[in-house]
Phi, psi and omega in degrees: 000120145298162200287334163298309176275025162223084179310132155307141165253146143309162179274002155260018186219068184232338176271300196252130177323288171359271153320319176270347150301315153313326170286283161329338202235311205229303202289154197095318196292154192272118173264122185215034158278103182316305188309308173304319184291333178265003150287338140296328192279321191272305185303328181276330182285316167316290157021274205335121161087005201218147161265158177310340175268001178260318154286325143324322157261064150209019181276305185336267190315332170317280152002276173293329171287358204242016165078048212003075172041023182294150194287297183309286177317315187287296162356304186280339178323118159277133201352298161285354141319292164349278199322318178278240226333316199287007162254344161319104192271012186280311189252209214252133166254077194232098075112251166318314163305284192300324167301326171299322183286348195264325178304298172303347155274325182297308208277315179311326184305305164304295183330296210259357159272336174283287188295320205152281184201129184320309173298303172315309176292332174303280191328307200299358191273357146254017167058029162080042195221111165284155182268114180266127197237147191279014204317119153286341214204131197301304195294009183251330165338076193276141186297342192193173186184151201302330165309297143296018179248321162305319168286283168326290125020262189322311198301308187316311167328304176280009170072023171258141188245165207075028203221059182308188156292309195280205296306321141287353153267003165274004161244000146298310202285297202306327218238002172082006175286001163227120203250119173236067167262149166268165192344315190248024152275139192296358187249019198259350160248003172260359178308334151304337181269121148270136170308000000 
């Protein structure tokens, strides 16, 4: 076998299609679609307690119950909207998650009527720039970082829920305001080119 057709991975999209298609295609890459950012942000809170391939295969149907995540729509949702997803076995049926996405449209609303835009405001906590981290080894990898303890901390402030430190530093990573694929991975200098 040559080395194109099996590329170093980080070690965790090494198994699974799924996964590895996410890896390669979409985590790391810089993201600045308010909608896509507020659809990581609703998806790493779903997470919370879970693996990323339990959300990730059920992100279609997130998509459909969730207007694709248009912000304005998810905002408007009503209660008893809610109320019904929570018999829906297409997504993770917890209560506080689902109600947290209709809080996190509320709160993204404000956010981009006070700033602009869910991007300007995500990019300043890394100075519209990404941080590119040198990892060789999956165990140099941090579950949180003082950057992400500082983004949680504000976001809580504005009133979005699900938004621990590790759940912001795992939508720092999926959206590429930080790229920790590692060194001999293949995505780790196209992680800045979107696909």
């Amino acid at each position: 076998m040559t080395k194109t057709s099996h590329p170093i991975r980080c070690h965790w999209a090494t198994s699974d299609e799924l996964l590895r298609d996410y890896h390669d295609t979409e985590w790391g890459v810089s993201l600045h679609d308010d909608r896509a950012l507020f659809e990581f942000l609703c998806l790493e809170g779903a997470q919370a307690g879970l693996s990323w391939r339990t959300v990730l295969a059920k992100r279609e149907h997130y998509r459909k119950v969730f207007h694709n995540f248009d912000i304005a729509r998810v905002a408007a949702m009503k209660d008893r909207e809610l109320e019904k997803l929570l018999l829906d076995p297409g997504i993770i049926r917890n209560r506080l998650k689902v109600n947290a996405t209709r809080d996190n449209a509320i709160a993204a609303l404000r956010v981009i009527d006070e700033v602009g835009s869910l991007d300007s405001y995500l990019w300043s906590f890394v100075d519209g720039k990404p941080l590119v981290n040198r990892w060789r080894d999956k165990s140099e990898v941090p579950a949180s970082t003082p950057l992400s303890d500082r983004m949680s901390k504000e976001l809580k402030k504005r009133g979005f829920r699900f938004v621990g430190t590790t759940i912001c530093y795992s939508l720092l990573q999926a959206t590429g305001m930080v790229n920790d694929h590692l060194v001999g991975c293949f995505r780790y200098k196209l992680a800045a080119v979107k696909k």
